[in-house]
Every structure is written in C-alpha cells, then in structure tokens.
C-alpha positions as CSV (number, residue, x, y, z in Angstrom):
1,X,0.0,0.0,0.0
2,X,1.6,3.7,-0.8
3,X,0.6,7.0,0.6
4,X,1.3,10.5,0.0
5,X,0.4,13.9,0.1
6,X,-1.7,15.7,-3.0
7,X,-0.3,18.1,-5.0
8,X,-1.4,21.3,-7.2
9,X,-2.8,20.8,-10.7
10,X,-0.9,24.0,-12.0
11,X,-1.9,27.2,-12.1
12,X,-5.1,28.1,-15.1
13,X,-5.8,24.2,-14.4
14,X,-10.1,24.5,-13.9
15,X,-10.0,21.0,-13.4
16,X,-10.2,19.7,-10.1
17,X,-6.9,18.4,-8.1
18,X,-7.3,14.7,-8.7
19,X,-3.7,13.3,-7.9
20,X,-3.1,10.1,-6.3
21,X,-3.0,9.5,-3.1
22,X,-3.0,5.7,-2.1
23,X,-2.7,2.3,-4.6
24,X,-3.3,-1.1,-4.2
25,X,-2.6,-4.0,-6.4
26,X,-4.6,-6.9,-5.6
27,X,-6.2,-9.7,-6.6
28,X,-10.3,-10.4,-7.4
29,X,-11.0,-13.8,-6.2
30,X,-13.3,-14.8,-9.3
31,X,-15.1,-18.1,-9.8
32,X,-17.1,-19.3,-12.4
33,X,-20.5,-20.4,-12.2
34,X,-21.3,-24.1,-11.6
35,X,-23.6,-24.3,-15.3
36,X,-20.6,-22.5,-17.2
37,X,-18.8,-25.0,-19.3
38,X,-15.2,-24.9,-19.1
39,X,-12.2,-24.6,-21.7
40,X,-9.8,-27.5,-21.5
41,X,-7.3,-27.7,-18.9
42,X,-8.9,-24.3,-17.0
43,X,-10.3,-23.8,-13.3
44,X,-13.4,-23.2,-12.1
45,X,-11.5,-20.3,-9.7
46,X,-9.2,-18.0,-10.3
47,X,-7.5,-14.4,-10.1
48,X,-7.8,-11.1,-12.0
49,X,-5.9,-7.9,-11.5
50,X,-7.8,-5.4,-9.0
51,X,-5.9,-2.2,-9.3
52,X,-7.5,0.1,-6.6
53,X,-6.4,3.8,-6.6
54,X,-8.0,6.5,-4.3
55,X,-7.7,10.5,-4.6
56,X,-9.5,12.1,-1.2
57,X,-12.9,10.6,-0.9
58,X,-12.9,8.7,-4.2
59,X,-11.6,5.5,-4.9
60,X,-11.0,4.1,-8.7
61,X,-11.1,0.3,-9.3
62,X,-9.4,-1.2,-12.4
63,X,-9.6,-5.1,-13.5
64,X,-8.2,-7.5,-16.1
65,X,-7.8,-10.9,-17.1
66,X,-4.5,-12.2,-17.5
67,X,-3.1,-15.9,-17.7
68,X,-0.5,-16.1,-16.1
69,X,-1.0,-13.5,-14.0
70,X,2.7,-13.1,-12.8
71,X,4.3,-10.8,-14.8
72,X,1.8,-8.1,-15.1
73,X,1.4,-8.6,-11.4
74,X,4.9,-7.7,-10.7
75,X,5.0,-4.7,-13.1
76,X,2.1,-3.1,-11.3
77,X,3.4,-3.4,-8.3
78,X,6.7,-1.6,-9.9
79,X,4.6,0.7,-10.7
80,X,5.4,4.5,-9.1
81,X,1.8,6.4,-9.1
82,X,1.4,8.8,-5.9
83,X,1.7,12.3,-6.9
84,X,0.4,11.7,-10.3
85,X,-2.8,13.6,-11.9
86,X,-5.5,11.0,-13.2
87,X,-5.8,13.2,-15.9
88,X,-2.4,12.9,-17.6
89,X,-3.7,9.3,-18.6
90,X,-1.3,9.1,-21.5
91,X,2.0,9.7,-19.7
92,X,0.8,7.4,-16.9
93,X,-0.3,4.5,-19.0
94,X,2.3,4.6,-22.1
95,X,5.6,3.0,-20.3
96,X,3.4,0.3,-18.8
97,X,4.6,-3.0,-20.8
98,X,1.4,-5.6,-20.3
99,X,-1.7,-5.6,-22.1
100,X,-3.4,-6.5,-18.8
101,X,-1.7,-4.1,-16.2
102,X,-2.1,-1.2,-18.4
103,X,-5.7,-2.1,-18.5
104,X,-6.1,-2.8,-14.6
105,X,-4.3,1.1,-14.4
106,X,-6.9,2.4,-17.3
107,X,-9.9,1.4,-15.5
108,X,-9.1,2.5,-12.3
109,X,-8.5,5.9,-13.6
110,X,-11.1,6.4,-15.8
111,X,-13.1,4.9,-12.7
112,X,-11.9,8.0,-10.8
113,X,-12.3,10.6,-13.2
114,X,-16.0,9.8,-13.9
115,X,-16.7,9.8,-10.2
116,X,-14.5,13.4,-10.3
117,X,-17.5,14.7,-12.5
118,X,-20.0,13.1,-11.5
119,X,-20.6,11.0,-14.4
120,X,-20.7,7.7,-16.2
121,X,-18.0,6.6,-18.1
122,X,-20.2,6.8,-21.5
123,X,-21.0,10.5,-20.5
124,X,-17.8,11.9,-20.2
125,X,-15.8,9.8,-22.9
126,X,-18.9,10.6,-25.2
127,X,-20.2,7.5,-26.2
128,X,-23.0,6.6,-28.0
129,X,-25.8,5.2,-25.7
130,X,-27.1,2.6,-28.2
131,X,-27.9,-1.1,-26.6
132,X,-26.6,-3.9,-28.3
133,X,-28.0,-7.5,-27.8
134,X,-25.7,-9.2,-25.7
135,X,-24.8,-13.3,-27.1
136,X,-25.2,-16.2,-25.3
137,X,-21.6,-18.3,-25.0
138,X,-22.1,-21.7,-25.0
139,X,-19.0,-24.0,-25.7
140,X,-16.2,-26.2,-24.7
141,X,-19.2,-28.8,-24.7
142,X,-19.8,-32.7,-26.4
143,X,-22.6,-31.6,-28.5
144,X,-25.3,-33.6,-26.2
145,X,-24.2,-31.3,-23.5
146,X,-24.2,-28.6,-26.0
147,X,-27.8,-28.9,-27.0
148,X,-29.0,-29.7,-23.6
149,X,-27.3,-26.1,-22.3
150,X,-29.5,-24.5,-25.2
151,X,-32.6,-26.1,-24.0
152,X,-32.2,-24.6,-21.2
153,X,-31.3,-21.5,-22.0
154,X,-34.5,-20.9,-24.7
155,X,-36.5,-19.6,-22.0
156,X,-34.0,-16.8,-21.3
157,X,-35.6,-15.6,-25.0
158,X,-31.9,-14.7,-26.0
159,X,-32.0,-13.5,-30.0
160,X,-28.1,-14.1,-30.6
161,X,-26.1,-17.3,-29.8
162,X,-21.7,-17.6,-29.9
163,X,-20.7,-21.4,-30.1
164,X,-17.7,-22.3,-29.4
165,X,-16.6,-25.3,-31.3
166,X,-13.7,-26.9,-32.0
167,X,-11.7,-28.8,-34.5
168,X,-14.4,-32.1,-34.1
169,X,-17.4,-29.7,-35.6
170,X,-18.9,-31.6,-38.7
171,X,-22.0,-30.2,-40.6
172,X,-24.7,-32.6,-38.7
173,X,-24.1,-30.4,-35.2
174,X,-24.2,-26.9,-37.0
175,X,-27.9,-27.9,-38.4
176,X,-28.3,-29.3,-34.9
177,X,-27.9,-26.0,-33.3
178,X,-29.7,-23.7,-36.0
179,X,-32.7,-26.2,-35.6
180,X,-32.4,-25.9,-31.5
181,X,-32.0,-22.2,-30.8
182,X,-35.2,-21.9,-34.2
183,X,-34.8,-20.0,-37.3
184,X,-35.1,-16.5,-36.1
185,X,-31.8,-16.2,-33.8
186,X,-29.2,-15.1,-34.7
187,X,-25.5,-17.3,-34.4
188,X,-21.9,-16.9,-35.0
189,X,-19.1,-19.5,-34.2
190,X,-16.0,-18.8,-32.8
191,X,-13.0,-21.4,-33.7
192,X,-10.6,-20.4,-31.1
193,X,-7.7,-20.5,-33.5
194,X,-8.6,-24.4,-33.6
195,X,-9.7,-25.0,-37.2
196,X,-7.1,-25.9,-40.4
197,X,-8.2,-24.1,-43.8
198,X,-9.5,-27.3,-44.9
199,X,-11.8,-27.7,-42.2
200,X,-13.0,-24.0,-42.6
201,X,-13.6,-24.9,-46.2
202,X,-15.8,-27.9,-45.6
203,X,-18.1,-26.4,-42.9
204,X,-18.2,-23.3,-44.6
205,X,-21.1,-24.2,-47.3
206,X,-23.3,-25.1,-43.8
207,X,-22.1,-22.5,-42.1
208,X,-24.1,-20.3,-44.7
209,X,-27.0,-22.6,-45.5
210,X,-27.9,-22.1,-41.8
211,X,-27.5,-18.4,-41.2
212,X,-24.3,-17.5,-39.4
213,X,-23.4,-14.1,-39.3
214,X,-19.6,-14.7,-39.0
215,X,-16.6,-17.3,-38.0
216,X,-14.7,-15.9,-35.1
217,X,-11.0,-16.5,-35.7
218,X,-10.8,-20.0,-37.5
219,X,-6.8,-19.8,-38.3
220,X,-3.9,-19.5,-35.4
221,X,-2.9,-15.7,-35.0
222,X,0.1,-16.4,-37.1
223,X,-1.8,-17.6,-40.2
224,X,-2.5,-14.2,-40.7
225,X,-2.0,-14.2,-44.5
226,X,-3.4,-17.4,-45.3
227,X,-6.9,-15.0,-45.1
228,X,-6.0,-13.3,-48.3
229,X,-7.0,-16.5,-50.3
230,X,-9.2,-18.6,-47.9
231,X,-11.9,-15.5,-47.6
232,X,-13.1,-15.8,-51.6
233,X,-13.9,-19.3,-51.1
234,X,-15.9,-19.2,-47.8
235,X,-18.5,-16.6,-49.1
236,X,-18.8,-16.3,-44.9
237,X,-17.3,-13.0,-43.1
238,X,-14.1,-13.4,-41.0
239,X,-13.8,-11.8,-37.0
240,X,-10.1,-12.1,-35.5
241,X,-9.3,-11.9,-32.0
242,X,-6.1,-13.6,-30.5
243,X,-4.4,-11.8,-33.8
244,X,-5.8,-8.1,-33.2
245,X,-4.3,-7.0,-30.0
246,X,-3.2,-3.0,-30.2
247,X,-3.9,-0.7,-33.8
248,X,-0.7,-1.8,-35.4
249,X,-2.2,-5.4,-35.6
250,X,-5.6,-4.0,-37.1
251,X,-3.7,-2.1,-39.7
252,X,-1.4,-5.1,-40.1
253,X,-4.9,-7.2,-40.5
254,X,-6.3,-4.7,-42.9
255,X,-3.1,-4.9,-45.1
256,X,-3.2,-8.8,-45.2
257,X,-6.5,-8.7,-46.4
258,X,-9.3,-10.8,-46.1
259,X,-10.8,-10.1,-43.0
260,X,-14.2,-8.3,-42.4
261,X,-14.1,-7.5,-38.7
262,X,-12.2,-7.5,-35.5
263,X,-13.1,-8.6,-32.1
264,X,-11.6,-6.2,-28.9
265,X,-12.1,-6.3,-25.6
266,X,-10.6,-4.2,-22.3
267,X,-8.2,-6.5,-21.2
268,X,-6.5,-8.0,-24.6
269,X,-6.1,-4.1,-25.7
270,X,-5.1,-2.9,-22.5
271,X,-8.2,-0.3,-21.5
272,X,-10.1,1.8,-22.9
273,X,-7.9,4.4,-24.4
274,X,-6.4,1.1,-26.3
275,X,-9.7,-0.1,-27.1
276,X,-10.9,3.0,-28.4
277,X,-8.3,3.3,-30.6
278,X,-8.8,-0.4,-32.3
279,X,-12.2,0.3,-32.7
280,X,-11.6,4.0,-34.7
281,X,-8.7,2.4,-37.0
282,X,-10.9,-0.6,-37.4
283,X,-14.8,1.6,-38.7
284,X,-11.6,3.5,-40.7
285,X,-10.8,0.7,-42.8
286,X,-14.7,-0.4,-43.0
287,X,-14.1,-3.3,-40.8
288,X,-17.1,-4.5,-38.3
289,X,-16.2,-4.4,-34.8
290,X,-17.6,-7.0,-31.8
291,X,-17.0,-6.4,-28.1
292,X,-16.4,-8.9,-25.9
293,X,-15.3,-10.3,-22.2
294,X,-12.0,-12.4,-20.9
295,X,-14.6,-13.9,-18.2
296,X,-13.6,-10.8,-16.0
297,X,-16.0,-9.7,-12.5
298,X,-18.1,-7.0,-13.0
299,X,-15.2,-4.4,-12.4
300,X,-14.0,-4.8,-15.9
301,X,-17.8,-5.9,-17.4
302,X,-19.4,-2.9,-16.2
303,X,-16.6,-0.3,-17.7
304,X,-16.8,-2.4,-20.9
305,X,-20.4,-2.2,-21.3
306,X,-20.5,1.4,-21.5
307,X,-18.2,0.9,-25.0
308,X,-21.4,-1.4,-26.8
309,X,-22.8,1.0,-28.5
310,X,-19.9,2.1,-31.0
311,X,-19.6,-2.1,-31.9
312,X,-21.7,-4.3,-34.0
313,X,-21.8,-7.2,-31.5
314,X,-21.5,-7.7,-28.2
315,X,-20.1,-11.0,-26.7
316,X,-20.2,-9.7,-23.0
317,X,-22.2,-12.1,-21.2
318,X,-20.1,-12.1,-17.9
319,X,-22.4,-10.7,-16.2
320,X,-24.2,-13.8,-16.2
321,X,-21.7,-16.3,-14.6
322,X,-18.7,-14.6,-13.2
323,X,-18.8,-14.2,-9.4
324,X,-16.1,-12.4,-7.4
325,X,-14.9,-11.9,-3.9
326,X,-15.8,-9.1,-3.2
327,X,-18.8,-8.7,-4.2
328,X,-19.6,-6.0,-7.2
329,X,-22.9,-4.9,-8.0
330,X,-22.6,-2.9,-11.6
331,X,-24.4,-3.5,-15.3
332,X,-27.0,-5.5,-15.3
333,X,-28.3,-8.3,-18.3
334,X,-31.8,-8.1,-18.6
335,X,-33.5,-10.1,-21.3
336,X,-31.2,-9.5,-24.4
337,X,-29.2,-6.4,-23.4
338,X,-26.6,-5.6,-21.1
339,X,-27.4,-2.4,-19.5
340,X,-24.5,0.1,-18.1
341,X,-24.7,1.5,-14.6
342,X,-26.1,4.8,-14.7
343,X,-23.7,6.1,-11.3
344,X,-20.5,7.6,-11.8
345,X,-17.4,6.0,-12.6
346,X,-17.6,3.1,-14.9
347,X,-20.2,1.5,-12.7
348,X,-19.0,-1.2,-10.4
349,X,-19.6,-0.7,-7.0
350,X,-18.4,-2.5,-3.9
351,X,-21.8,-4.3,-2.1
352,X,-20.1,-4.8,0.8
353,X,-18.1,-1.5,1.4
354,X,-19.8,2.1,1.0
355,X,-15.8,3.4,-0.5
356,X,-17.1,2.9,-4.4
C-alpha cells in the first residue's frame, strides 16, 4: 500500500486536483458459475488484476484478465503512481509494458475521473448510448451437453447465440444448433484458432445454409495471410481476435487482407484508451467491430459495457456467470441487453463496502 500527500494541478488548471494518493494492487477472487462450461485444462476459480487507486474521498477500481498473472502482477506493483494527476492518462499509461496491467491502471483511472464529474464513463468519454443485444456463450461442450445447455437457456428468450466449437465440428451439429435455438436467432461461431483451412472450407457451405453471421478466428494468429485466399472461397465473413491485440495489428490485419471484422475487448487491448483506438482504426478501414469479455467480475464488465454502442456485436455475457470476492454490484443483463450502470465511474460498485 503507498501513501502520499496531494499536490497542485498547475496554475489556469479548472479542473479539479485529482492526484493520487493511495494504490493497491490486488487480486479479485473470481469463480465461475457451476452451469458454465469450461475450456480445457482451465479452473473453475481463479485471479484477475484489481488495481484500486484512491484521490480524497474517491476510490477508482481497475480489473483485467490475465493468464498467467505473474508478470503483469509484478509490473504493477513496480509501478510509481502517488503524486500523479489521473488526468495525464497518456504519460501514466504509455511505459506500462502488459496488455493487462495497463488495462487494470486504465480502469481505475477512468473509474476516478468519472466519479470526479460526477458521471458515467459513457457521459464523459462521449459515447454513444445505443444497446446492443448481448450473445449467449455456449462452448467447450460434447454436443449432447451442448444442445442440452441451449434447451435450457430458450427460456431466457436470448435472440443471438456464440458457439464455441472446436476442430471435431462436422455439418450434422451446426444444423443441430440452428434447428435448437429456431430460425429466427441469430449465431456466430467462434474457432478459437482451432480450425485448419481445410476444415474451414468444408463447414463453410453449412455454415451459410444455416445463417451465421460470421466465423470468429478459425486460423492460429500467425496464419494471418493465409486470409487473403481462404476469404473468396468461404462466401462467410471473417472476425479475428487472438491476432488483433493493439492498432498496429488491425492495420497489419487490414493490409493482409481478407478479414471483415475484429473482435476487442478491455483486457486484450489494454483499456479503454487502447480499445478505443482499435475500434476508430478498425470503422476507418470499414471493418465491423464486436466487443467482448475475458470472463472478468463486473469491475472490468461494467466499464466495458459502457463501450457497446460504438460495436456491432456484443459477446459480453459475464455478467451472467462470473462471481467475485468481493462482491460487485454494476451492469445488469436483462433479457437480451446488457445495461451500463447509470452512477459515476464506470459502474462497479463494492456491495459490501460504502468506498465505491
């Protein structure tokens, strides 16, 4: 834990003197719910960065994924913060080296300069307010279990599905699924860098007899060219996310050619000034955009939701399944939509503790 005095903002400065004063770099205790599936070899709990940063009365939580969580753990705690304004975001965040401890850093201050003036994250950064239909992520399942999980989630009336699938999908469970969730929803599947071109090839005629919108990164991240001549032949747009990580990779992406969209999300980026700047060089180059979750708590979730309405979709259903310890109350999924907190800050607020 550090401490130190505040300091002036400079003289003309109208803003108020938001330097930091105390930071703690912890851990959330996160755990996933017992009807979430899981990926091979992962735990049902585990740890996220908690970055907790406090100027006077107000305290600014930051969170992000990271596996492992070692080395961006050790360059937080590097870190040297007191003294520093919240407002000089760029010079605080640019020498930080991790994806995932600049983004732990990002939300906390954005945290605090929201609850500075009073407003939400998607009122100060002026973001559009639009709702996006959150997906329902099923995956990581034999496809009994598979189908069974979307019988029981039909109830929840959700209109768009993500499937994960991997590299044992033939065409008999994608008409499986389109015939389960009925012919109105809308699906996508995401590959998880698991599929060969071949494979990508033989599913793709299916793939568009039965409606899906897009295949979520199909190749491994260092197959980037092989989109070039693989795109003609699927007649089925193409979404990368482990390849797109800052806006070198996106223009790197839109120079290879043969992609249609990129997926971003807080954590992969590194925050929201990272994100943002995917998401502007991405709409630049006409490329769709989807926004999704790392299975962070509701820290992360709730700053992330406020970002939905400059994508096209929204994989952010984290909400849903991801408990932590502490508790944090924030956005809320109800029905089809992800709804951001409307308090100040990016929206996550201790239950437990009334320092939020």
């Amino acid at each position: 834990m550090l401490k130190s005095n505040s300091g002036s903002t400079g003289r003309g400065d109208t803003r108020p003197d938001l330097r930091i004063q105390m930071a703690i770099i912890d851990t959330l205790e996160l755990r996933l719910a017992e009807e979430q599936s899981l990926a091979p070899g992962r735990s049902r709990a585990y740890r996220s960065l908690w970055v907790k940063l406090r100027c006077g009365p107000l305290w600014g939580h930051g969170e992000a994924i990271a596996d492992p969580i070692d080395e961006p753990l050790r360059e937080l705690r590097s870190l040297h913060l007191l003294g520093e304004s919240v407002f000089d975001l760029p010079r605080i965040l640019e020498p930080i080296e991790h994806p995932a401890a600049r983004a732990a850093i990002d939300l906390a201050l954005h945290d605090l300069i929201g609850k500075a003036h009073r407003l939400p994250l998607r009122h100060w950064r002026g973001l559009p307010r639009r709702l996006v239909p959150v997906a329902l992520s099923l995956g990581h399942l034999s496809p009994s279990e598979l189908i069974e999980k979307i019988r029981r989630f039909l109830r929840a009336d959700y209109s768009v599905w993500k499937f994960v699938l991997g590299p044992d999908t033939d065409a008999a469970l994608l008409r499986a699924l389109r015939s389960e969730i009925g012919s109105s929803a809308r699906y996508w599947v995401d590959a998880h860098q698991g599929w060969t071109d071949t494979l990508t090839q033989r599913l793709a005629p299916v793939l568009r007899d039965t409606g899906a919108l897009f295949i979520k990164q199909p190749l491994p991240g260092e197959q980037l060219r092989e989109y070039r001549s693989l795109r003609p032949r699927l007649g089925l747009p193409i979404i990368l996310d482990e390849a797109v990580v800052t806006p070198a990779d996106v223009i790197r992406a839109v120079r290879a050619e043969g992609i249609d969209g990129i997926d971003v999300n807080l954590s992969k980026c590194g925050g929201v000034v990272e994100t943002l700047r995917c998401i502007e060089v991405a709409r630049a180059a006409g490329l769709m955009v989807q926004l999704s979750g790392c299975a962070e708590g509701q820290v992360s979730t709730s700053a992330a939701a406020h970002l939905q309405g400059l994508v096209d979709y929204l994989d952010l259903d984290e909400s849903r399944y991801v408990q932590s310890k502490p508790h944090f109350r924030g956005a809320s999924e109800e029905g089809r939509l992800l709804r951001p907190a409307t308090i100040p800050g990016n929206g996550a607020r201790l239950s437990d503790c009334t320092r939020s």
